[in-house]
MIRODO-46949 format. One record per residue (C-alpha): x, y, z; residue in one letter; residue number from 1. Coordinates in Angstrom, 2 decimals. Example, Ala and Ser with C-alpha at 12.3 -4.5 7.8 and 13.67 -1.06 7.14 Angstrom:
(rec (12.30,-4.50,7.80),"A",1);
(rec (13.67,-1.06,7.14),"S",2);
This chain:
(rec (2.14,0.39,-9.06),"X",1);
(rec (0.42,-0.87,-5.78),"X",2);
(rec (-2.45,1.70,-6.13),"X",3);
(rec (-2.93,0.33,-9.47),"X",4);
(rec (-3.28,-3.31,-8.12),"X",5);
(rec (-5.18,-2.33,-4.78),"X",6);
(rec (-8.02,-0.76,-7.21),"X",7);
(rec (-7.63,-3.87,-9.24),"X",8);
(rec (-8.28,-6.64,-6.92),"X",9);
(rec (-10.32,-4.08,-4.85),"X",10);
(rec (-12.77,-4.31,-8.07),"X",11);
(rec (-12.63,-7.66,-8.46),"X",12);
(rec (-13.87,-8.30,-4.70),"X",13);
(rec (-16.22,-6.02,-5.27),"X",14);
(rec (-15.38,-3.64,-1.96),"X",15);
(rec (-17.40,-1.04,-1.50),"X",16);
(rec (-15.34,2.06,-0.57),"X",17);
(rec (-15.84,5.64,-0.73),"X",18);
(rec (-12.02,6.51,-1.02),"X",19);
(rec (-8.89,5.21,-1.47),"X",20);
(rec (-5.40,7.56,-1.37),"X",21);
(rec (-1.64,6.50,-1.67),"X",22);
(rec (1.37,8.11,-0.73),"X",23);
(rec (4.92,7.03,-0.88),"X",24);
(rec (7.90,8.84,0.24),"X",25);
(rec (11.69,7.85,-0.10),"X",26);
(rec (14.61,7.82,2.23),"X",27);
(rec (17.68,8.75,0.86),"X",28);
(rec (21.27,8.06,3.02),"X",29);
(rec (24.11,8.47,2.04),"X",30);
(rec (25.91,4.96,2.25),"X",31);
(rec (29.99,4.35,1.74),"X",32);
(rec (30.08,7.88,0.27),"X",33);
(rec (27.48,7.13,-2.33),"X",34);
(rec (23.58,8.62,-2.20),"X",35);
(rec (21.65,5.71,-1.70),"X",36);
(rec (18.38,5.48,-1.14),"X",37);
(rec (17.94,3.28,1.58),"X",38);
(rec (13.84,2.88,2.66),"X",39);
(rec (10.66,3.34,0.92),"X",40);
(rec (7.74,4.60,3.12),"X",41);
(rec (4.42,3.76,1.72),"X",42);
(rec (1.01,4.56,3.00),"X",43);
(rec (-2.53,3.55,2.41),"X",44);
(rec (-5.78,5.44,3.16),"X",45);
(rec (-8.97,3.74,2.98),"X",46);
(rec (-12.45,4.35,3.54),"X",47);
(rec (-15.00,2.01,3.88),"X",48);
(rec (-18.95,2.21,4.19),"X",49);
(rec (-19.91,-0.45,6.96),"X",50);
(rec (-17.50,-2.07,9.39),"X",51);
(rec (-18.19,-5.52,8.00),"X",52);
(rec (-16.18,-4.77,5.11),"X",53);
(rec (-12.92,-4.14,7.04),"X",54);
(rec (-11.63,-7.47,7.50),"X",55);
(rec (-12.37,-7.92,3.48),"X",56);
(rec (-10.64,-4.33,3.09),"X",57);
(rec (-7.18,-5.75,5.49),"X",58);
(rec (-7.19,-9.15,3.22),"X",59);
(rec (-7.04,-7.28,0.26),"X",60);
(rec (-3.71,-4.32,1.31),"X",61);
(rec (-2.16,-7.32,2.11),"X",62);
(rec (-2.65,-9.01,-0.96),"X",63);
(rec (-1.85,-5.93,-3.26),"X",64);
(rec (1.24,-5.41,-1.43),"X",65);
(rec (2.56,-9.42,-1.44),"X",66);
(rec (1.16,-9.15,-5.73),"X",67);
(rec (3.35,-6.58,-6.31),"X",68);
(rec (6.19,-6.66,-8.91),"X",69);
(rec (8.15,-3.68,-8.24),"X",70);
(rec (8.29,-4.11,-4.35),"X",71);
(rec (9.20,-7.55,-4.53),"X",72);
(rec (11.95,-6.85,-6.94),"X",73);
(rec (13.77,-4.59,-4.78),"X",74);
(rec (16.00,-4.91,-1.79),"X",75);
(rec (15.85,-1.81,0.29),"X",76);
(rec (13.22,-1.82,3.22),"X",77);
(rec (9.83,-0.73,2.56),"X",78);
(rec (7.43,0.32,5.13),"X",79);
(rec (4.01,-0.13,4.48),"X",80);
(rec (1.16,1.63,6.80),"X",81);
(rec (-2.44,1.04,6.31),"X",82);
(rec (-5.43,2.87,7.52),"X",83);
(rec (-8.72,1.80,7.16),"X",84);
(rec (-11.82,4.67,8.54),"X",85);
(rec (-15.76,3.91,8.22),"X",86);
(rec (-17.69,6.69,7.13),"X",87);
C-alpha cells in the first residue's frame, strides 16, 4: 500500500534514509445502527542522514500519499501524520 509506494519513489529519488516505519490504525463508529468504520489514521516515521534531504524527504510523503490507489478510492477520512528525524 503507501509503504510500498513511499519505498518506491523513495528509491527512485535516490533518498538516503536510515529508516522508514508505517503504522495505520482504524476508527470504527457505529453509524445509523450499522459498524462503520468511519477514519483511517495513518502515520509515517522517517529518518534521514543530513538535514538537506528533508525538504526532498516532505516532497516525496506527499507524493506517495496523492499516488496512492487505495486511499484515493475511498471515502472515509484519512489522517495522515508524518515525521521526519535526522540522525
Amino acid at each position: 500500500m503507501l509503504d510500498d509506494l513511499f519505498l518506491s519513489i523513495a528509491k527512485n529519488s535516490k533518498l538516503n534514509f536510515i529508516q522508514f516505519s508505517f503504522q495505520s490504525k482504524g476508527k470504527l463508529e457505529e453509524i445509523v445502527g450499522k459498524w462503520l468504520m468511519s477514519e483511517i489514521l495513518l502515520e509515517h516515521k522517517l529518518t534521514i542522514v543530513d538535514e538537506k534531504d528533508r525538504k526532498k524527504a516532505e516532497r516525496i510523503l506527499q507524493k506517495s500519499e496523492a499516488d496512492c490507489l487505495i486511499l484515493n478510492s475511498i471515502k472515509l477520512k484519512v489522517t495522515l501524520t508524518s515525521r521526519i528525524n535526522i540522525k
